[in-house]
C-alpha positions in Angstrom: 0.0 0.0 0.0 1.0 3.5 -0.8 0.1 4.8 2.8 3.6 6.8 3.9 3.8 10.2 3.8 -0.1 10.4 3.7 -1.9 12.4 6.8 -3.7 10.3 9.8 -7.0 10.2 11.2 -7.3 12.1 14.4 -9.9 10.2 15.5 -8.1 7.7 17.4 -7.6 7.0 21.3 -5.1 5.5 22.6 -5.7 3.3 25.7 -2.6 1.4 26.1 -1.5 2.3 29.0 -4.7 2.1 30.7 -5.0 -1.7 32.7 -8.2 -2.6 34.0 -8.3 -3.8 37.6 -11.1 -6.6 38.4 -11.7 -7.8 34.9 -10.1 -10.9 36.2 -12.3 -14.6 36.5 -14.2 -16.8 34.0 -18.2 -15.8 34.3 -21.2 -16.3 31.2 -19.4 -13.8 29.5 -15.9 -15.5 30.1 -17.1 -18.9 28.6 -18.6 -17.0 25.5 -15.9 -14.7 24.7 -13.5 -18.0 25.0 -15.7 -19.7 22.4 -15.1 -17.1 20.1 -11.4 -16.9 20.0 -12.3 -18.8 16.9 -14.2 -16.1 15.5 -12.2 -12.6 14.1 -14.3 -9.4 15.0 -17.7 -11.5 17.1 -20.4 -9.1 16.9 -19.9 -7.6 20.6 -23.5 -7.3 21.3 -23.1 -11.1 21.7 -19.5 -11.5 22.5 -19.9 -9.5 25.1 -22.7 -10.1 27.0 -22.7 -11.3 30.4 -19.3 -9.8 31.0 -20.6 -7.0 32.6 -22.2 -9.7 35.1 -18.8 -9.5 36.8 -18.4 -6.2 37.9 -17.6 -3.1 35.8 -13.2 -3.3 36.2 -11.5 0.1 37.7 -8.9 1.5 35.2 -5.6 2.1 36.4 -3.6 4.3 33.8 0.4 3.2 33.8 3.2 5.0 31.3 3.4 3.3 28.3 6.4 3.6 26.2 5.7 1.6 22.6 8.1 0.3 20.4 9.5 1.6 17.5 7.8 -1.4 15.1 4.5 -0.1 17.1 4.7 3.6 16.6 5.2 2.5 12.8 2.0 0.2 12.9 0.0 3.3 14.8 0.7 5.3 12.1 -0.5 3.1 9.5 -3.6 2.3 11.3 -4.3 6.2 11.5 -3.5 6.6 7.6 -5.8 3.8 7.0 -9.0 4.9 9.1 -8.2 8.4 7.5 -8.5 6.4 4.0 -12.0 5.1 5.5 -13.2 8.7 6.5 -12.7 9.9 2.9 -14.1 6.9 1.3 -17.3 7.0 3.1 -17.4 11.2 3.2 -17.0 10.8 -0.5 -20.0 7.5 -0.7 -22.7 8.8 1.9 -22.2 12.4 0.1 -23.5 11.2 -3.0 -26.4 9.6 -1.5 -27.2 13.0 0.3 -26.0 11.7 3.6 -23.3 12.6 6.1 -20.5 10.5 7.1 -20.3 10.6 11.1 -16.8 9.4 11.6 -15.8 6.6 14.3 -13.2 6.7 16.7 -10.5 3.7 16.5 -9.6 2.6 20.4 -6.4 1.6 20.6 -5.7 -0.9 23.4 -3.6 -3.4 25.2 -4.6 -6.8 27.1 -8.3 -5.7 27.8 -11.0 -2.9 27.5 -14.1 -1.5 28.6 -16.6 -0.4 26.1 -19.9 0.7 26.0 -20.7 -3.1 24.8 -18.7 -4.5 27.9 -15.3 -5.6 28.6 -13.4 -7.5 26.4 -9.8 -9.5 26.7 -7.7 -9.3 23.3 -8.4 -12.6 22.9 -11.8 -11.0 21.1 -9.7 -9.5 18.4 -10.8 -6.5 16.8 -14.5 -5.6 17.4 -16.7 -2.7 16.5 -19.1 -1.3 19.3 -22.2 0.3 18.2 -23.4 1.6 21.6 -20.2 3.8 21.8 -19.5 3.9 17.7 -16.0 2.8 18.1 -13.9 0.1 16.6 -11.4 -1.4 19.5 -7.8 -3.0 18.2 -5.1 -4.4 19.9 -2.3 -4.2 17.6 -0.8 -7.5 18.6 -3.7 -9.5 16.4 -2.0 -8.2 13.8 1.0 -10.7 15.3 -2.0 -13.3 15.2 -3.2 -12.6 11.6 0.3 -13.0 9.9 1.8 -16.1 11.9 -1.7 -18.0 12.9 -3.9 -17.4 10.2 -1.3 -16.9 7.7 -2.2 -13.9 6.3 0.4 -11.1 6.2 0.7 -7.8 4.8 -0.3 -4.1 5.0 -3.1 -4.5 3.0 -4.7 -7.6 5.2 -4.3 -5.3 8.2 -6.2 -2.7 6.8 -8.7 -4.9 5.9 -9.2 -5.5 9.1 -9.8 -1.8 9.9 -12.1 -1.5 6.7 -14.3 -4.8 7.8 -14.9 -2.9 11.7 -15.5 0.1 9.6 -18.0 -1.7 7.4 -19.9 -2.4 10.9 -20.1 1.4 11.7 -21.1 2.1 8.2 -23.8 -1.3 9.2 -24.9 1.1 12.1 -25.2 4.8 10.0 -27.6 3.1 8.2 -29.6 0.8 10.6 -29.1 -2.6 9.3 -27.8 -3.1 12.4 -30.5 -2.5 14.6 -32.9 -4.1 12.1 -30.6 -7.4 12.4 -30.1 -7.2 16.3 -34.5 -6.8 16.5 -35.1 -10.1 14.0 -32.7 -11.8 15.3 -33.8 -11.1 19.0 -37.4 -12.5 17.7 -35.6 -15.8 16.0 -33.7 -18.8 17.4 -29.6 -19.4 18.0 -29.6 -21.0 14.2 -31.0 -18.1 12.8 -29.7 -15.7 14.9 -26.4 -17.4 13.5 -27.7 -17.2 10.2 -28.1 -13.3 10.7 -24.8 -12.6 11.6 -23.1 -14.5 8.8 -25.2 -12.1 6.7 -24.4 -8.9 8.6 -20.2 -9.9 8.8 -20.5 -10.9 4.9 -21.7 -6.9 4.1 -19.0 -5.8 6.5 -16.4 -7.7 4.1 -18.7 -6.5 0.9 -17.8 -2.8 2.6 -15.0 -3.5 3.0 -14.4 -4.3 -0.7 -15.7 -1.2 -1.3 -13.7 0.9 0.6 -10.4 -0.7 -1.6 -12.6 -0.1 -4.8 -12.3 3.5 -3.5 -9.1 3.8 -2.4 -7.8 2.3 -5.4 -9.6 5.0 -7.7 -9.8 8.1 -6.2 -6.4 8.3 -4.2 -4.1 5.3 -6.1 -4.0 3.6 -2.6 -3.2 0.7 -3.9 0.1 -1.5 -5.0 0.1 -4.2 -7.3 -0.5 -7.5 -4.7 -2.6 -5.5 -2.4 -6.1 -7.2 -3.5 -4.6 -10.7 -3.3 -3.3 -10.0 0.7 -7.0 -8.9 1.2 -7.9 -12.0 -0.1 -5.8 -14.3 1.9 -6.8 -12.6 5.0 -10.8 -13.2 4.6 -10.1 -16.4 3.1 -8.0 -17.3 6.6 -10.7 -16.3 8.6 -13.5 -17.6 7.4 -15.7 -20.1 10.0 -14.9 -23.3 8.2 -11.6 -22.9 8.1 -11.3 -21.5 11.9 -13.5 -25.0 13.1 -11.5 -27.2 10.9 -7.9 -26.0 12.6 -9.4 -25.3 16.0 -12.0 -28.7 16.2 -11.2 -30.7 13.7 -14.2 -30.6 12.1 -17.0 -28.2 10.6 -20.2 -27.2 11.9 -22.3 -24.6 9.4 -25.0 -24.5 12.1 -22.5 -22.5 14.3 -21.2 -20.6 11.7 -20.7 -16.6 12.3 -19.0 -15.1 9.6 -19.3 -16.8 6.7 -17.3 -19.5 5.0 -13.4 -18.5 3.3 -15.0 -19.1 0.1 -18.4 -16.6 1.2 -15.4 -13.9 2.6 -13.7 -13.9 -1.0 -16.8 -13.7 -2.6 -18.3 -10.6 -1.0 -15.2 -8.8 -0.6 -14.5 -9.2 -4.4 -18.2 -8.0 -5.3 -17.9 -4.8 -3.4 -14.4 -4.0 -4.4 -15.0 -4.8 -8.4 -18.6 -2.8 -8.3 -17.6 -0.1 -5.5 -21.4 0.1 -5.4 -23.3 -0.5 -1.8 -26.4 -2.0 -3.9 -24.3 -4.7 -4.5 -23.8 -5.5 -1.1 -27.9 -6.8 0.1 -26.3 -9.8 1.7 -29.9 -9.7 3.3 -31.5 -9.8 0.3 -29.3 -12.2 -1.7 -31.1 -15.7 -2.0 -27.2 -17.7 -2.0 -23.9 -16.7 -0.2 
C-alpha cells in the first residue's frame, strides 16, 4: 500500500497504557468470549454479554512507552482509518447523507466499552453503543503467523471490515438485524450474523474499490493480501484448525469461500447496492 507520507485520522484514542483492575475470572461472559477466540471481529452485542455480570473493572492508567515497530504500525492504522473517512465522506455524500466518523480505540490486554469488557483474545471488534472500533495491535502478530495472512493490506482490511460495521450502524441494518434476530432462534440468529459480517467484508471491498480510484492507494499484490486474510478467517476454516471438524449450524462469519466472494463484489462494483447480503437468496 501506498500509505507513507499520507496524513492520519485524528480520530483515534489510545488506551494502552490504561489496565483494567477486576476484569479478572471466568463468568457467562468469560465462557462466550472463549468460544469465540475462533471467530475474528464477534459481533460484541453477543461477545460481550454477560461480561458486565462481573463487575464493571476500575482502570488504572500506567506510562506506556511503545516500540519503535509499534509507533510505525499506529501510524499506519491512523492513515488507514483516514482512508476510510474519505471513502465513506466521499459514498454517503453522494447519497445525500453525512458521514459521522468513528473513533478507533487503541488498546492493550483488555478494555471497557460501552458493549462490555473485552480481553484481546476477542480481536478486533466494533461497538455500536459507543461507535468505536477497538484494536489491539498485537492481532496483527496473530493474523500473519496464525492465520497466515500477512501484509499491509490484510491489516487494513481489518480496519475496513470494523469500519463496514459502523457504516452497518449509520444506516440501521444493524438494529434491524439485532431486533429479527432477538425474535428468531440461535440457528438463525447465526444465520443473521453471517449475513451482517458478509456486508462488512462486501464494505470493505468497497472501501479498496475507493481507495484504489480516487487516491491510487493501492500497490500491485494488495487485492490478493485482502484476499488471503478473509479467506484465513473464514468459519470453516477457523473450526476445521481449531476442532477438527465443521459445523455450518455455528457458523458466524461466513465460509473463506463466502469472505472472498463478497469482498470481491464490493471491491469490483464499488457500489453499496451490490452489497444486500440480506436480500441475496445464495452466499
Amino acid at each position: 500500500m501506498r500509505w507513507e507520507g499520507r496524513e492520519g485520522s485524528s480520530n483515534i484514542e489510545d488506551r494502552r497504557g490504561i489496565r483494567l483492575k477486576g476484569a479478572g475470572g471466568v463468568g457467562l461472559g468469560g465462557i462466550i468470549l472463549a468460544l469465540v477466540v475462533m471467530y475474528f471481529g464477534g459481533d460484541p452485542s453477543v461477545v460481550l454479554q454477560g461480561m458486565q455480570q462481573q463487575g464493571t473493572p476500575q482502570e488504572e492508567q500506567a506510562p506506556y512507552q511503545e516500540t519503535q515497530e509499534e509507533a510505525h504500525m499506529r501510524e499506519f492504522v491512523a492513515v488507514v482509518l483516514a482512508d476510510t473517512e474519505a471513502a465513506w465522506t466521499q459514498i454517503f455524500a453522494a447519497q445525500g447523507r453525512t458521514y459521522e466518523k468513528p473513533t478507533l480505540v487503541l488498546f492493550r490486554d483488555a478494555v471497557q466499552s460501552a458493549c462490555g469488557t473485552a480481553s484481546t483474545a476477542a480481536g478486533p471488534f466494533y461497538c455500536p453503543g459507543d461507535r468505536k472500533v477497538y484494536l489491539d495491535l498485537t492481532f496483527y502478530d496473530e493474523l500473519k503467523n496464525r492465520f497466515g495472512a500477512p501484509g499491509d493490506f490484510a491489516q487494513a482490511y481489518v480496519v475496513a471490515h470494523e469500519v463496514g460495521h459502523h457504516v452497518q450502524t449509520l444506516l440501521g441494518i444493524s438494529d434491524r438485524m439485532e431486533q429479527a434476530r432477538q425474535r428468531g432462534n440461535a440457528a438463525g440468529a447465526n444465520a443473521l450474523s453471517v449475513r451482517l459480517e458478509l456486508q462488512a467484508d462486501c464494505f470493505a471491498g468497497i472501501w479498496a474499490h475507493n481507495a484504489d480510484q480516487s487516491r491510487q492507494l493501492l500497490e500491485s499484490g494488495d487485492i490478493e493480501e485482502g484476499l488471503n486474510a478473509a479467506s484465513a478467517i473464514g468459519d470453516d476454516r477457523l473450526q476445521r484448525q481449531t476442532q477438527g471438524y465443521v459445523n455450518p449450524d455455528s457458523f458466524t462469519h461466513g465460509t473463506s469461500e463466502q469472505r472472498v466472494r463478497w469482498f470481491k463484489t464490493g471491491f469490483q462494483s464499488g457500489d453499496m447496492k451490490n452489497c444486500d447480503t440480506f436480500g441475496a437468496r445464495t452466499l
